[in-house]
N, C-alpha and C positions, 0 to 999 in steps of 0.2 A: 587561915590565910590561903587565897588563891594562886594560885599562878598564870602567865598570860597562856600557859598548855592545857589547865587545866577547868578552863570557862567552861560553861554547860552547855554551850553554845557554841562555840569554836572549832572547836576539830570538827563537829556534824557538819557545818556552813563552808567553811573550808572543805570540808573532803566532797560534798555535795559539786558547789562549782568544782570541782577538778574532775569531778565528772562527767559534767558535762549536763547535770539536772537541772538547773535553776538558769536565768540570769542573760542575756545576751549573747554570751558564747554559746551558751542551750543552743537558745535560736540558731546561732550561725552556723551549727553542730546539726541542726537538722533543714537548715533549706541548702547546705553542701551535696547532699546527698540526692535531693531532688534535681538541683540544676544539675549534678552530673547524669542524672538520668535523663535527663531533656537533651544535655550532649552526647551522649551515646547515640539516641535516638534517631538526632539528626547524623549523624554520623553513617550508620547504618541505612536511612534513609538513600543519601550521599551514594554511598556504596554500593547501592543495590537501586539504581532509578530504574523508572518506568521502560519495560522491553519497547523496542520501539515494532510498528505493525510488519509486519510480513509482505513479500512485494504481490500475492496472493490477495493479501489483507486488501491493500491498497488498491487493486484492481478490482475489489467489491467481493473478494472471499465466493465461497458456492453458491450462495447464494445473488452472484455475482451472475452464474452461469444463466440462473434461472429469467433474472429480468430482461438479458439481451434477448433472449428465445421468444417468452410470452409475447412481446408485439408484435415479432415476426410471424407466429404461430396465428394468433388470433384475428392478424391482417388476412392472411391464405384463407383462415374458416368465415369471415364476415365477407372476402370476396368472391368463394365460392356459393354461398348461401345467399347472399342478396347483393352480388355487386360490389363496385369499386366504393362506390361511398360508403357501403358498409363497411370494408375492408378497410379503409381511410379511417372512421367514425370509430371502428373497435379497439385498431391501432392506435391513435390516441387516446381513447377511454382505457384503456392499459396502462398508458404511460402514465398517464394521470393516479392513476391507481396506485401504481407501482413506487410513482414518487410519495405518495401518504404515506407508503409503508416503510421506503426511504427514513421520512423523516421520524417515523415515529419509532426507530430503529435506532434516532439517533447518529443515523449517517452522514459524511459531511456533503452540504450542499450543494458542491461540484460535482457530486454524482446526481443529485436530485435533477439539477438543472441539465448539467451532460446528456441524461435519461432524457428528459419530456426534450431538449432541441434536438437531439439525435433524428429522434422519432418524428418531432414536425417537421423537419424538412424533409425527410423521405415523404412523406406523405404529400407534402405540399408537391413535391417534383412527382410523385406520383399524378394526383390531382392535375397539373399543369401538361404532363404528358397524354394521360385519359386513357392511363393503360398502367395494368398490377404491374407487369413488371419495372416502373418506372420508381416504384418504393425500394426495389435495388440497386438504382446506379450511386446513389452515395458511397455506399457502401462500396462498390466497383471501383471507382476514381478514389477512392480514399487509401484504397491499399496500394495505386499507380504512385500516386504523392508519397505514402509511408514508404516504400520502396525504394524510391527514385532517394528522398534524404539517408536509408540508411546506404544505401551505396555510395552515394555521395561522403557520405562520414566516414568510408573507410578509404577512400582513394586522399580526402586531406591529412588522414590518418590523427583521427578525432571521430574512434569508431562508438555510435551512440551507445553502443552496449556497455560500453566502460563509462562513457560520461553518464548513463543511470545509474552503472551498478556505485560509483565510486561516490553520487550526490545523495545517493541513498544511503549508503552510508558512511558518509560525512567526511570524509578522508580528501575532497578537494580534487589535485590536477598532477601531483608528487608522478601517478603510476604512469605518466607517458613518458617516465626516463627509464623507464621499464622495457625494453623493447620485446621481451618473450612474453610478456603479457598487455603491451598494446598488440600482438600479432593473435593472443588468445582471444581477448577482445573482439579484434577485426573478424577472425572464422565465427565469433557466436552473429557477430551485428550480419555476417555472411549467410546465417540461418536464417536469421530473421527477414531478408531480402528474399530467399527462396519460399519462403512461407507465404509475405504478400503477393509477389510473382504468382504464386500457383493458387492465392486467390482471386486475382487478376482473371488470370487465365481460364480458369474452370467456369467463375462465374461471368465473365463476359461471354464465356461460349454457351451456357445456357442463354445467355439474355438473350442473344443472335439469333438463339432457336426458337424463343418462347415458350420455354421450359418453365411455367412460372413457380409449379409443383416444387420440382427439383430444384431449381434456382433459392426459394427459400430451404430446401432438408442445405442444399450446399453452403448458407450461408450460415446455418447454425451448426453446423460439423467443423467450418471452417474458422472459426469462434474460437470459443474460449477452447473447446478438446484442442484442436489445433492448435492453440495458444501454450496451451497447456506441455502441449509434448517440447515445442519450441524452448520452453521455459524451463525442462527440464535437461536439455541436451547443453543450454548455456551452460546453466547451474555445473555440469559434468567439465565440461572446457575451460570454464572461470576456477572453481575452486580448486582443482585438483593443482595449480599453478601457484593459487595464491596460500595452499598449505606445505608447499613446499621451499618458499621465501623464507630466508634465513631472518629470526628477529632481532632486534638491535641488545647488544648485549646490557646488562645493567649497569649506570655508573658507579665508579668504583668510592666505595663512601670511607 
């Protein structure tokens, strides 16, 4: 005589599902474990996104340095060696160049395109004047305009140095009830006005002399190194402000 405990089959088949071996709950017992791995995953993903580029990055990185130079560079040696059309002809055969390597960099195409229209209008205004130095006045009027706005932007007191730093990184319009750092703001956007100013200035006064030599070493000194120092005396004005802002406490849970 059997009992219902003692079937030959029964406690094995039972104790197996209570396992978790056999049967549907198996299964559900093993894709739990996977879809919480797929939740972590995202989670972590989540947690940890993509850094975003660097304001370096974004201005074309070192190699940033090198593309503004070469047409400048290559325009002085094609004009000295055979002339303005050469020096026209070399300078966009650069640009051209330059932007392949652009793209084949994978670079975004407002640089490609910024690159090769930069460089044919100076040419073209070179060409129309029928004189090298005429590949610089872009270049001269353009820091009179970048100038003339960043001043302007600090006298409405909407100094552009805050409204880049603050769209760069994503934080909006909050920091103008800030008033010790729209004033930190205003003295970087204050640098940046003395920077074009005294590219103005230097390079218009070689133009006057026909300095063509010097007029281009001034315009690549005057470039990204300049740029560079610029970017770095903000960087000193801006943050040392903005790591001393108290953060908002945590809600109380």
């Amino acid at each position: 005589m059997s009992s219902a405990g003692s079937s030959p089959h029964g406690p094995t088949e039972a104790g197996t599902t209570a396992s978790g071996g056999s049967g549907p709950d198996a299964a559900a017992d093993v894709v739990r474990p996977l879809a919480g791995d797929d939740d972590r995953a995202a989670a972590e993903a989540a947690a940890d996104p993509p850094a975003k580029p660097t304001l370096l990055e974004q201005m074309g990185g070192p190699m940033g340095m090198v593309d503004s130079a070469v047409p400048v560079a290559v325009f002085i040696l094609g004009n000295t060696l055979g002339g303005l059309g050469w020096g026209i002809g070399t300078a966009l055969g650069s640009a051209v160049v330059l932007a392949g390597i652009r793209l084949a960099r994978r670079k975004p195409i407002t640089q490609v395109v910024s690159g090769i229209f930069g460089v044919g209008i100076a040419a073209f205004i070179a060409y129309r004047t029928g004189s090298a130095k005429g590949f610089f006045l872009l270049g001269i009027w353009s820091s009179v305009a970048y100038g003339a706005a960043f001043a302007l932007s600090i006298l409405v007191r909407w100094p552009l140095v805050g409204v880049i730093w603050e769209l760069v990184n994503s934080r909006g319009t909050a920091w103008r009830a800030d008033r010790r750092l729209v004033r930190r703001y205003s003295l970087a956007t204050g640098v940046w006005v003395l920077v074009f100013a005294a590219r103005f200035f230097v390079q218009n006064f070689l133009y006057d002399q026909d300095e063509v030599g010097w007029l281009a070493t001034a315009r690549i000194v005057m470039g990204y190194p300049l740029w560079l120092v610029a970017l770095g005396i903000t960087v000193l004005l801006v943050r040392g402000h903005l790591r001393s802002r108290p953060t908002a406490a945590p809600a109380a849970g």
